[in-house]
Structures are given as structure tokens and as C-alpha cells.
C-alpha positions in Angstrom: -4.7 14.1 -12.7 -2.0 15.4 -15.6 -3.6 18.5 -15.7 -3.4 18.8 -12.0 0.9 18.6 -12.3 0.8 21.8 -15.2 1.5 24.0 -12.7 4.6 22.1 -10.8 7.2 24.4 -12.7 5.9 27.3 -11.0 7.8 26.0 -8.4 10.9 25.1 -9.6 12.8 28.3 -8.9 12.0 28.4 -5.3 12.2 24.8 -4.8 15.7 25.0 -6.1 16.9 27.9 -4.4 15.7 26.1 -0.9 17.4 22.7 -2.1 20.7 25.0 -2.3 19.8 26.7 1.1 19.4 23.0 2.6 23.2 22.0 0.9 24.7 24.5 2.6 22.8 24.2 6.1 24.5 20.9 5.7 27.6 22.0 4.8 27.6 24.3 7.8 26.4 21.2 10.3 30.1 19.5 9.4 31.8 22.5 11.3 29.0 23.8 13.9 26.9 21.5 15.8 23.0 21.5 14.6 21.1 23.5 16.7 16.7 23.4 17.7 14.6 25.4 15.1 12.9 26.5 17.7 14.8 27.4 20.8 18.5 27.6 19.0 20.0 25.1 21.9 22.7 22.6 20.5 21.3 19.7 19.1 23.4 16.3 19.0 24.7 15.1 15.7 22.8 13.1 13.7 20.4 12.1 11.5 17.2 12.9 12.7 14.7 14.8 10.2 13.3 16.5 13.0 15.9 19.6 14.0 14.3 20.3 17.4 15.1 19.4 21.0 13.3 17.1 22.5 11.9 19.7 25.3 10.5 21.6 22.7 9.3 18.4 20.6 7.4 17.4 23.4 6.0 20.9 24.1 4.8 21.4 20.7 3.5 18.4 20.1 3.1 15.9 23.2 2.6 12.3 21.9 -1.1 11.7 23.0 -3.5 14.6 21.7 -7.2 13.6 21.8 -8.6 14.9 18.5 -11.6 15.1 17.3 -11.4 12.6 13.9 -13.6 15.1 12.0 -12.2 18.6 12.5 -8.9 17.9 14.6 -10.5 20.0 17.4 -8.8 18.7 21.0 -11.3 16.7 22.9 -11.6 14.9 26.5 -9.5 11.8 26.4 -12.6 9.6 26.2 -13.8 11.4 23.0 -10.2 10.8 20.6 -10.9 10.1 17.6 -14.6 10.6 17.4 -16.7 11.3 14.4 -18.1 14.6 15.5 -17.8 16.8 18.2 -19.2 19.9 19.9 -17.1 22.5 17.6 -18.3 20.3 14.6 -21.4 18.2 15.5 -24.4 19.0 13.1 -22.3 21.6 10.7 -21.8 21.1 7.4 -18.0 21.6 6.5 -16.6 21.3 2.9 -13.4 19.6 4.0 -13.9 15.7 5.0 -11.3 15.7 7.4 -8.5 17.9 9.4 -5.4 16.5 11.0 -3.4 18.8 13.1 -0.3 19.1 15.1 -1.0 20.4 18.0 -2.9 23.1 19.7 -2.8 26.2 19.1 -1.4 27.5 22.6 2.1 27.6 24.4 5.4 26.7 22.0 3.1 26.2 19.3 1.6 29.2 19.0 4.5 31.3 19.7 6.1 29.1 16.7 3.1 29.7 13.9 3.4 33.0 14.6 7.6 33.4 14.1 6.9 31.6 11.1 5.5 34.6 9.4 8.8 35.7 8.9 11.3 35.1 5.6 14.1 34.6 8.5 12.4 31.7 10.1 12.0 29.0 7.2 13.5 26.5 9.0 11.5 26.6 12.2 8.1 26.0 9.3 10.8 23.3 7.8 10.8 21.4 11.4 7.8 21.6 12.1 6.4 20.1 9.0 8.3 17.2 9.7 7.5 17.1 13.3 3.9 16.9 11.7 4.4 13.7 9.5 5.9 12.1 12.1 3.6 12.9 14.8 0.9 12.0 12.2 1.7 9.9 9.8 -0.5 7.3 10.0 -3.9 9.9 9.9 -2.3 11.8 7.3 -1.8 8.4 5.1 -5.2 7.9 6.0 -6.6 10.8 4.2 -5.3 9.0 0.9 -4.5 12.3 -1.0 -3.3 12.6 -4.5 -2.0 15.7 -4.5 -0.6 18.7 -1.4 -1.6 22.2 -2.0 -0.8 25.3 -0.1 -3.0 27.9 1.3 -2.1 30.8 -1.2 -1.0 34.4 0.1 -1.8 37.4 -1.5 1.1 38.3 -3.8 2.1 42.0 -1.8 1.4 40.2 1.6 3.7 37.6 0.2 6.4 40.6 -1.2 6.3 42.1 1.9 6.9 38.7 4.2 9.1 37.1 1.7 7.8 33.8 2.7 4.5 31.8 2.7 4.9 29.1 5.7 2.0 26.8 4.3 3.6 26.8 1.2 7.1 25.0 2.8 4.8 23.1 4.9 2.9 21.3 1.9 6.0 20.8 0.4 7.8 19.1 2.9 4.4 17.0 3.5 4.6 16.0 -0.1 7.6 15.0 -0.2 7.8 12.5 3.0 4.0 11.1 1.5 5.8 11.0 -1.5 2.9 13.4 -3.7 3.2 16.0 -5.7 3.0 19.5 -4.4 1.4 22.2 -6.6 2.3 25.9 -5.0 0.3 27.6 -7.6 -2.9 25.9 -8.1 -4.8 28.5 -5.8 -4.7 32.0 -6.8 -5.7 34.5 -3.6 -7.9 37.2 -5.5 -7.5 40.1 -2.8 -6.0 41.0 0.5 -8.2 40.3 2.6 -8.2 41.3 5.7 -6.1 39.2 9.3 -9.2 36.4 10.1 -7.5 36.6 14.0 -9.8 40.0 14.8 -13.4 38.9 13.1 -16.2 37.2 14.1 -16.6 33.7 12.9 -19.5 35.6 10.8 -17.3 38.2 9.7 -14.7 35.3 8.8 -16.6 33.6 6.3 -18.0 37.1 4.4 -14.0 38.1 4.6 -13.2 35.1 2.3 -15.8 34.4 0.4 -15.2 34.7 -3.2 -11.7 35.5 -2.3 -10.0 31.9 -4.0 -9.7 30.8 -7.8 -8.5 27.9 -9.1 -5.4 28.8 -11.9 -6.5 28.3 -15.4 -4.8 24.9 -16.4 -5.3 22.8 -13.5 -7.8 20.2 -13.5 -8.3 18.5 -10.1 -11.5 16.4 -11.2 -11.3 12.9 -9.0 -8.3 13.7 -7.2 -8.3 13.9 -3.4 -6.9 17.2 -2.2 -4.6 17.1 0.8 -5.1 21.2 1.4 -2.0 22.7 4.2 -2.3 25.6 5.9 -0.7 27.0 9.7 -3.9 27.4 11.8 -7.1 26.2 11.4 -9.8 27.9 13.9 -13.3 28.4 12.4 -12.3 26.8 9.3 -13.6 29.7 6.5 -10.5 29.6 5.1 -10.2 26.4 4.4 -13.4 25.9 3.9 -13.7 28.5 1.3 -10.8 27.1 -0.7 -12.1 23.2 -0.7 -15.3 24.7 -1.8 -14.0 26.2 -4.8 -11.9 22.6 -5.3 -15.1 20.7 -5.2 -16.8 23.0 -7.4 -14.1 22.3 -9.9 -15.0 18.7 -9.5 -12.0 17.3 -6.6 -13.5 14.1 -5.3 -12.5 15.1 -1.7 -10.4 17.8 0.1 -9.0 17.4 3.5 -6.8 19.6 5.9 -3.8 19.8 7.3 -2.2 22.5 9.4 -0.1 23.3 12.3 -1.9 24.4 14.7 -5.7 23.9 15.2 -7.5 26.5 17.9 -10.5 25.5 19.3 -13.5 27.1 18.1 -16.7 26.0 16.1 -16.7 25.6 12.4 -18.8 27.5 10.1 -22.3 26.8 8.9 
């Protein structure tokens, strides 16, 4: 596992610069009232880690979610927390286990997809910590040793100016108390949006497309892999594939949002 923390000072600028960015949001809350992440309506003071209203809270993430225990596809009420079900039943995947948020629908979805911009880092903020507490006790569950991000390409990332998965896995860390490496995944091309393929054409589109950074040695250690959406799971999958192959014991997922669709072969 030390090999697996070389890469933590990768992260230390923009760690820092978002620490500063957080002391003067607080600053700020001692003259203006907090306000929702998501809809910008006036929050009560406090201290709740959560800065969201409690109509959108309860949009985003209602408290009861049947989920499949497997892939963290929604399910009938009478199937919650089942081993297997029809999007995963009899399909290999590469990643033991996915916890999600919500659905990706409604608030949610119009949230995921705001995220994508630099301007809205603390709507991904919220809702990473909507997610822990929402899902604290499956996430726990998962045992991880260590939180990595799903890695953007680096222009895609120049051009957005943020990468939402990556201040998602490290507000996770944080409140699981792990450490978070940003860097350990390197995204080898830009490949193209997954949203317009075929679940087919999904899995071709990232094949190959992931490389674990020289330096970081992840043999025995239980990945916690974060990303926004999971929907076939080639992503994902591709990344905990090249994990495994460089000896992780076992990867799981955690995202945002989870769509329903079947995994890949």
C-alpha cells in the first residue's frame, strides 16, 4: 500500500487551492445566509455538511431506493438489496460492487450534468456528501483502502476546468477517512461522449483507453473507484480491469447517479 500514496502530492496544489476556496465560502456564510447547491434558495444557518434544501435532498436522493446489491441498478421494492438482477444477472463484471446515489433521472440528472462545469464545484461538493450520508453504511461496507477518481482526458479537463469525480472521491475519502489518489489513472486518449453509443460501441470506445501511473502499486488493496454516472458500466469496468491486472485485490464503485441499463459482457 506505500507505493499506492506516491502519487498523493499530485494533489496537493489543487487540494490546497479548494481548502482556500472552502475558507472563504465560510467567511462569506458569516455575512450572507448559506444558500442550496442546487436550487440557490436560502438555507438556514448551521452546521450541516450537506448545503442543500431539504426539497431538493429529498428529490435527489429520497431515503428508500431499492437497489440492486450487485450493480446499484433500482429494483422493485421486494428485490433491495439482492445479489443479482436483470441488468446484471449472469454477466461477468470486473467491479464486485456499485453503490449509488440515486437515479439517474429528475434533480439528479439535471445536477450530474451542471456539474460538468468549473462554476459548479460546489453542487459536485454537496452531492458527495449527500452520498456518504445517504450511504454510509454500504459504502463502509465495501471496506476500501484507498478512493480513486475516474480520470479525464487532460484537454477535456483544460477545456472544463474541472473533473467532478475527482472532488467527489475526495470528499468520499475524506468522510471514510482514506486516502484519495487523483492521479493514479492516467486516460490515454479522448475518447469519445459514452451517452450516444451502443453498449457494444461503449466497451470498444474504452478499451485500452486507461493506464495505471508508473509508481503506484495497488497489489492487495481494495479499490473504492468514483465516478458521476454509471450506466453500462464500460467505463468502470475498463478501469477496475486494468487495477486487477495490476494485482488490486478488489475494486468497487461508486457514483452519482446510476441509469438503468445492462452491464457489459
Amino acid at each position: 500500500m506505500s507505493n499506492v500514496l506516491s502519487h498523493l502530492g499530485g494533489a496537493t496544489v489543487s487540494a490546497a487551492r479548494r481548502f482556500a476556496s472552502q475558507a472563504r465560502a465560510a467567511t462569506v456564510d458569516l455575512t450572507f445566509p448559506p444558500r442550496c447547491a442546487c436550487c440557490d434558495g436560502e438555507l438556514p444557518i448551521g452546521d450541516s455538511p450537506v448545503p442543500l434544501c431539504g426539497h431538493c435532498t429529498i428529490e435527489i436522493a429520497p431515503e428508500v431506493r431499492p437497489a440492486c446489491g450487485r450493480c446499484g441498478a433500482p429494483v422493485a421494492a421486494s428485490q433491495a438489496g439482492c445479489a443479482n438482477c436483470e441488468d446484471c444477472r449472469g454477466r461477468p463484471m470486473r467491479f464486485a460492487r456499485a453503490v449509488a446515489l440515486g437515479n439517474y433521472e429528475g434533480l439528479l440528472r439535471n445536477a450530474v450534468l451542471r456539474m460538468k462545469r468549473d462554476t459548479e464545484e460546489p453542487l459536485s461538493a454537496a452531492l458527495a456528501e449527500l452520498l456518504f450520508q445517504r450511504r454510509e453504511a454500504a459504502l463502509a461496507a465495501l471496506a476500501a483502502e484507498v478512493v480513486v477518481p475516474a480520470p479525464m482526458f487532460w484537454l477535456r479537463r483544460l477545456a472544463r476546468g474541472t473533473n467532478s469525480p475527482e472532488i467527489v472521491a475526495e470528499r468520499l475519502a475524506r468522510r471514510l477517512r482514506l486516502p484519495c489518489v487523483p492521479r493514479m489513472i492516467r486516460r490515454l486518449r479522448n475518447t469519445r461522449p459514452q451517452g450516444a453509443l451502443a453498449r457494444q460501441e461503449r466497451l470498444e470506445n474504452v478499451r485500452g483507453a486507461f493506464r495505471l501511473r508508473n509508481g503506484c502499486d495497488v497489489r492487495g488493496a481494495k479499490v473504492l473507484l468514483v465516478d458521476d454516472i454509471l450506466t453500462t458500466g464500460a467505463t468502470c469496468g475498463e478501469i477496475a480491469r486494468q487495477l486487477l491486472t495490476a494485482g488490486a485485490a478488489e475494486v468497487s464503485v461508486a457514483v452519482l447517479a446510476r441509469a438503468h441499463g445492462p452491464l457489459p459482457k
